[in-house]
C-alpha positions in Angstrom: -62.7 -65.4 -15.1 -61.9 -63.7 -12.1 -64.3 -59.9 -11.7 -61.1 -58.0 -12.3 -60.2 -59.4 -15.2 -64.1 -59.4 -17.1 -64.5 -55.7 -15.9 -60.7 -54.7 -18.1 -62.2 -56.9 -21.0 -65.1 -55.0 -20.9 -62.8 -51.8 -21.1 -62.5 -50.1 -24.9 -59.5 -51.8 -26.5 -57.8 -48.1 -26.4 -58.6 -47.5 -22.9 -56.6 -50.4 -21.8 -53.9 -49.6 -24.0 -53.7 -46.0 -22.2 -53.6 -47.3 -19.1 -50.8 -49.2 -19.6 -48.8 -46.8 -21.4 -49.5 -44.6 -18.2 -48.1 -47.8 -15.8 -45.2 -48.4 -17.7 -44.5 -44.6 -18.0 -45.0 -44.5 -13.8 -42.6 -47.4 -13.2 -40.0 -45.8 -15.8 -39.9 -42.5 -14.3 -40.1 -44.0 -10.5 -36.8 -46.2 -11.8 -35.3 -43.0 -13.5 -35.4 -41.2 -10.3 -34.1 -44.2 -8.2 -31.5 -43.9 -10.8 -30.4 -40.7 -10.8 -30.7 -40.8 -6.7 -28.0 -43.2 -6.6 -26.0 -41.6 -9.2 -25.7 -38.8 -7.6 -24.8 -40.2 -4.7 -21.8 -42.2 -5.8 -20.9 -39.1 -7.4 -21.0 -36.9 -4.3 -19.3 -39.4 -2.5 -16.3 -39.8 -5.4 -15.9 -35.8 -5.0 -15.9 -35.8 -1.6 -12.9 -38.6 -1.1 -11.5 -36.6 -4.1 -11.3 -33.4 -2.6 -9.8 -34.7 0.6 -7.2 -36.6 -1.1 -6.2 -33.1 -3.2 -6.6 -31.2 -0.3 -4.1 -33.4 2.0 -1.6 -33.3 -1.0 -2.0 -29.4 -0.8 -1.8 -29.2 2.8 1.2 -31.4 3.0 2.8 -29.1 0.3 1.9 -26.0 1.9 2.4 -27.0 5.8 4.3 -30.0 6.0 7.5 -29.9 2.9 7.3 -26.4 1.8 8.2 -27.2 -2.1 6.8 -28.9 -4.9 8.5 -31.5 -6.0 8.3 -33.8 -9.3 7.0 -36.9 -7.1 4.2 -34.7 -5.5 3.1 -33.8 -9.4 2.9 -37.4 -9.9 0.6 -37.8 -7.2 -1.7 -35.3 -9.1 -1.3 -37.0 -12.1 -2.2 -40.4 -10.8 -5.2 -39.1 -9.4 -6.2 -38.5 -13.4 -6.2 -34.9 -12.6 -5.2 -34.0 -16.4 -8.3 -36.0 -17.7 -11.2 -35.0 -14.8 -12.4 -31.9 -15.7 -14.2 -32.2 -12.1 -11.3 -32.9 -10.4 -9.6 -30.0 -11.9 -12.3 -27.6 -10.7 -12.1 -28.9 -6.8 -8.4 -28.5 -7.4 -9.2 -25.0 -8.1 -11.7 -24.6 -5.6 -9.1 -25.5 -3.1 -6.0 -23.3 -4.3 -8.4 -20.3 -3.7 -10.2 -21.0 -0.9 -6.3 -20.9 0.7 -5.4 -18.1 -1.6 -7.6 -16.1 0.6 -5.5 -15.9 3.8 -1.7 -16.7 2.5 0.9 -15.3 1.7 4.4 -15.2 1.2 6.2 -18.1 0.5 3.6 -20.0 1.0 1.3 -18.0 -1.9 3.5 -18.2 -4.3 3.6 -22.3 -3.9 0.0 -22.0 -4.6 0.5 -20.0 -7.9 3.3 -23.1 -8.5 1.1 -25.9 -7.9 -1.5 -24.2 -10.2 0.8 -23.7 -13.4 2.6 -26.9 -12.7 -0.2 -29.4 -12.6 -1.5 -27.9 -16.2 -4.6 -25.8 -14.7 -2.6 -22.7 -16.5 -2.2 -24.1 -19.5 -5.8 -25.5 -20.1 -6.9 -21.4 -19.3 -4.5 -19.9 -21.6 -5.9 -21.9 -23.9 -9.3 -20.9 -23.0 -8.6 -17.7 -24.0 -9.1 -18.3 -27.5 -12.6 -19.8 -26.8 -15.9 -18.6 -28.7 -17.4 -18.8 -25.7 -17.2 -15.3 -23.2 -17.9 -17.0 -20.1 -15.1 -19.6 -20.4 -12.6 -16.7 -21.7 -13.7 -14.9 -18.1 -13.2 -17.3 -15.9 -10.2 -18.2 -17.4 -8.8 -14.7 -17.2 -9.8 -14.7 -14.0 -8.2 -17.8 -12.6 -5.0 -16.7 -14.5 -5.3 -13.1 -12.6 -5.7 -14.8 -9.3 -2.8 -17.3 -9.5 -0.7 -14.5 -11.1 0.3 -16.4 -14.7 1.7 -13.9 -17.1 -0.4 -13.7 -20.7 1.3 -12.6 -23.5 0.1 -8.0 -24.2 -0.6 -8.5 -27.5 -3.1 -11.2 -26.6 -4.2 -9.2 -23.9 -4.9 -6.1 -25.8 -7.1 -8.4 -28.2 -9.5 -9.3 -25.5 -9.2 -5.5 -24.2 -11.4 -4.6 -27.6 -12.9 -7.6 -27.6 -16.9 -6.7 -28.7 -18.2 -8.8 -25.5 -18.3 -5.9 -22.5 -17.7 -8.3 -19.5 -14.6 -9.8 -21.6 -13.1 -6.2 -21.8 -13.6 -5.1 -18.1 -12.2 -8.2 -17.0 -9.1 -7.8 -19.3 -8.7 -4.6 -17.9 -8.6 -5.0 -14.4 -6.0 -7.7 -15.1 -3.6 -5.2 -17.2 -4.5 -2.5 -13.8 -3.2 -5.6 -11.4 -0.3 -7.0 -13.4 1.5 -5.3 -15.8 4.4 -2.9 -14.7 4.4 -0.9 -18.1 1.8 1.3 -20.1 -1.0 0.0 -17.5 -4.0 2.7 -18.6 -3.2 2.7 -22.3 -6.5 1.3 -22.5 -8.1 4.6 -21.9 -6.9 5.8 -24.9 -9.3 3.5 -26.7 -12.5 2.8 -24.4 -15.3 4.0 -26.2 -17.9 3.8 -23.2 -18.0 5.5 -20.5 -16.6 4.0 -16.9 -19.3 3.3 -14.2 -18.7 4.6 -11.0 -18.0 0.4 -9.8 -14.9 0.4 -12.3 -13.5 3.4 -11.3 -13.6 2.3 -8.1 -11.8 -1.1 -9.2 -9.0 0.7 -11.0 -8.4 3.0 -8.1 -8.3 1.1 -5.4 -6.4 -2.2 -7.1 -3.4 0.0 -8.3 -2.7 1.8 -5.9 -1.9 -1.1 -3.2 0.4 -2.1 -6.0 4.4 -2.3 -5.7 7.3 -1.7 -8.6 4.4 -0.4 -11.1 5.4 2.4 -13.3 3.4 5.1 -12.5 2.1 7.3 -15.8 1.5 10.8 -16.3 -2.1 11.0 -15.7 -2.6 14.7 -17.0 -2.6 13.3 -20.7 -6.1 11.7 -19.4 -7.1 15.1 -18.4 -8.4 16.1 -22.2 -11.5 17.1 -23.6 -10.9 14.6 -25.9 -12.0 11.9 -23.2 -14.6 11.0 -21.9 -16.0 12.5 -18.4 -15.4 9.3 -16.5 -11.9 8.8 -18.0 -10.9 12.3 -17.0 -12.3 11.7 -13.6 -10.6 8.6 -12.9 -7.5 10.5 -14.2 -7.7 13.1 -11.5 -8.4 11.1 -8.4 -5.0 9.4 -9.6 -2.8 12.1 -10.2 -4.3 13.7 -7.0 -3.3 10.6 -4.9 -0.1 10.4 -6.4 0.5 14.0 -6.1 1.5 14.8 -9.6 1.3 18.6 -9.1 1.6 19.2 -13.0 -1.8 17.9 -13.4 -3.0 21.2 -11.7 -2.4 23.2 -15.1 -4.3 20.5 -17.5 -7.1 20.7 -14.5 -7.1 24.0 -15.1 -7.5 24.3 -18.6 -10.1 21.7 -18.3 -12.5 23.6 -16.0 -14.3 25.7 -18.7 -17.5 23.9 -20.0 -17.2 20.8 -18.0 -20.4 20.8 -15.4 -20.7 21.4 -11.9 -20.0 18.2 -10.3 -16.8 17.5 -12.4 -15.9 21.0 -11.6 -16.1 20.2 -7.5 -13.9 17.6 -8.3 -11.3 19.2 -10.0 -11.2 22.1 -7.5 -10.9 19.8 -4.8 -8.3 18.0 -6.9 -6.2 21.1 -7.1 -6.6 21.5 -2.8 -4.8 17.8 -2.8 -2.4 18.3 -5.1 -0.9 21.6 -3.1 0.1 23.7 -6.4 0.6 27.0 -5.1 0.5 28.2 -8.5 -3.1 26.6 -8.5 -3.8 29.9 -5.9 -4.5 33.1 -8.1 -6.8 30.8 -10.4 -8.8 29.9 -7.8 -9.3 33.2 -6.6 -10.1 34.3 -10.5 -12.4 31.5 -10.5 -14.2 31.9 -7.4 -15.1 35.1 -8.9 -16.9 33.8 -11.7 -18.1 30.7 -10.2 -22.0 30.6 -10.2 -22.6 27.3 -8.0 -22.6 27.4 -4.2 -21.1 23.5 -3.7 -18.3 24.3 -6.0 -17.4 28.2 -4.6 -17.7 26.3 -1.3 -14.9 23.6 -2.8 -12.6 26.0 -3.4 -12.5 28.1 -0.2 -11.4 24.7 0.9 -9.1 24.0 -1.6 -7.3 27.8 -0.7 -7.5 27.1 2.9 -5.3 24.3 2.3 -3.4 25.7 -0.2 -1.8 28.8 2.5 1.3 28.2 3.6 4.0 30.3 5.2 4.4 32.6 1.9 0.4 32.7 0.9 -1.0 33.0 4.1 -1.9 36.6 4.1 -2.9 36.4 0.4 -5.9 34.0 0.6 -6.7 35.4 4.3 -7.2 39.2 2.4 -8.8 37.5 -0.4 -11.4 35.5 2.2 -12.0 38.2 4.4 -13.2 40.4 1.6 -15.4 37.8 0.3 -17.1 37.5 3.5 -18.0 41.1 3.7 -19.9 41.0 0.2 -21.3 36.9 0.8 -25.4 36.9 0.8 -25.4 32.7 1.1 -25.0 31.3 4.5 -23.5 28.0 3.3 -20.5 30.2 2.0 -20.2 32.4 5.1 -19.6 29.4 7.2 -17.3 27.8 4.9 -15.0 31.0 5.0 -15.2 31.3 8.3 -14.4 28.0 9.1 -11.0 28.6 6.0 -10.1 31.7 7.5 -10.2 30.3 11.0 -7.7 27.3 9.6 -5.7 29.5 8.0 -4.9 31.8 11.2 -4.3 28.5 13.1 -0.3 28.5 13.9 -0.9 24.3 13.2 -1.5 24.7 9.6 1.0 27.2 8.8 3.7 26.0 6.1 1.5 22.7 6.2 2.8 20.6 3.3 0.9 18.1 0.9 1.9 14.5 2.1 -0.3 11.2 1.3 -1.3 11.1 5.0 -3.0 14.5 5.0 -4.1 14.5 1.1 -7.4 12.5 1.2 -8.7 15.1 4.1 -9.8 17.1 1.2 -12.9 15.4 -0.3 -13.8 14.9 -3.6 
């Protein structure tokens, strides 16, 4: 018997039978890794060729024949497009990634190629799934290729009790529906962060044939601070000059900062109405940053017919003004106001945003 042998029949039977169970488990993980190493392989190196071949097909669409014909959706289909869920995501991947820098003709073939291969119809059926992240990326996808979803399925995922599910539904309603486009604020129950506001604003306005609303019926008590400040940035950018009264009425009790706002908001909307308020309120006013706001705001409120009004009105102030802050301010209003340049200076969206919120 050879010395290697004698010294493992000298081991304890259950020594020897742990050893081995150690070896074998060695060699089968050592195999399962080899395994999954070539696995993953041939898989990278199917998606690859995959991806090439659907982005050629793309490319040729795009570049090359301008149109989407019936053949070229067979050439999807005999990929096994409708049965690869991965194929289906690089096809995705790809309409995006173009998405980025096209548009025109060319754009809207991408939205085509997306709805007409069944990538729209698999995500409008998502939307009914349990699961939030699916309905969001769904949504999303649907959003970005511009596929209509029915309102009333819409407005169900607008109160849906998942958060992330109701911002995103939102910001689709802001980016693609013509009609009743902010009823949703009339049944948020959280307050707006600053990031959504900021979303809303900036995505509706770059938008074309959009009916605009009335965004004084925002401008309530009834709502919540964010709401009503979302409300006036809008009606101050799209100069709805009727706002100035519901601003107005919504100045008493509100705090400081939304007061700033709203005073500023009445300089951009150029109500000259909005003048022998803000004088009333200056007088009454208790913080510096908002007395300050409304000098500005009357500075660019003169015109031609209130011109000597507010300069009186300033000039007076000055006399009796202890803060420094608001001595400079005036001067600086008064020295506007007397500029022949900013006489009869109407409101236009070019000069608007030069008063601050």
């Amino acid at each position: 018997m050879s010395p290697v042998l004698d010294l493992l029949d000298r081991f304890p039977s259950h020594l020897r039978d742990l050893i081995f169970f150690n070896t074998l488990c060695i060699i089968g993980s050592v195999l399962l890794i080899l395994l999954y190493t070539l696995y993953h392989w041939v898989y990278t190196l199917r998606t690859r060729n995959q991806k090439q071949v659907l982005m050629q097909i793309v490319e040729n669409i795009l570049f090359d024949s301008h149109q989407l014909t019936p053949s070229t959706i067979e050439k999807f289909n005999a990929l096994g497009i409708q049965n690869s869920n991965a194929m289906q995501t690089n096809l995705v991947k790809i309409l995006m990634q173009y998405s980025l820098f096209i548009k025109g003709e060319e754009r809207g073939l991408i939205n085509k190629i997306y709805r007409d291969v069944g990538l729209a119809k698999k995500d409008l059926g998502a939307l009914q799934s349990p699961f939030p992240n699916q309905v969001i990326k769904a949504l999303n996808k649907l959003g970005r290729f511009g596929i209509y979803v029915d309102p009333d399925q819409i407005r169900k995922l607008q109160k849906n009790k998942n958060s992330d599910i109701r911002e995103v539904a939102n910001l689709y309603v802001v980016g693609y529906f013509r009609d009743n486009v902010f009823d949703f604020l009339d049944f948020t129950e959280e307050p707006l962060t600053k990031w959504q506001q900021l979303e809303y604003f900036h995505v509706f306005i770059n938008r074309k044939q959009v009916k605009i609303p009335e965004f004084s019926r925002w401008i309530r008590e009834t709502y919540d601070p964010s709401v009503v400040h979302l409300a006036i940035e809008f009606a101050a950018h799209f100069l709805q000059r009727d706002a100035s009264y519901a601003i107005e009425n919504f100045l008493n009790g509100s705090t400081h900062t939304m007061r700033k706002t709203m005073i500023a908001a009445l300089g951009k909307l150029g109500n000259p109405d909005s003048i022998p308020f803000l004088r009333n309120w200056y007088m009454k006013e208790s913080n510096l940053l908002c007395k300050k706001s409304i000098i500005k705001s009357l500075s660019y409120l003169a015109d031609k017919q209130s011109k000597a009004e507010i300069h009186h009105f300033l000039s007076e102030q000055q006399k009796n003004e202890s803060s420094v802050l608001l001595q400079k301010s005036i001067e600086r209003a008064i020295r506007k106001i007397s500029s022949s340049a900013d006489i009869a200076r109407p409101m236009t969206p070019q000069n608007r945003n030069q008063i601050a919120f």
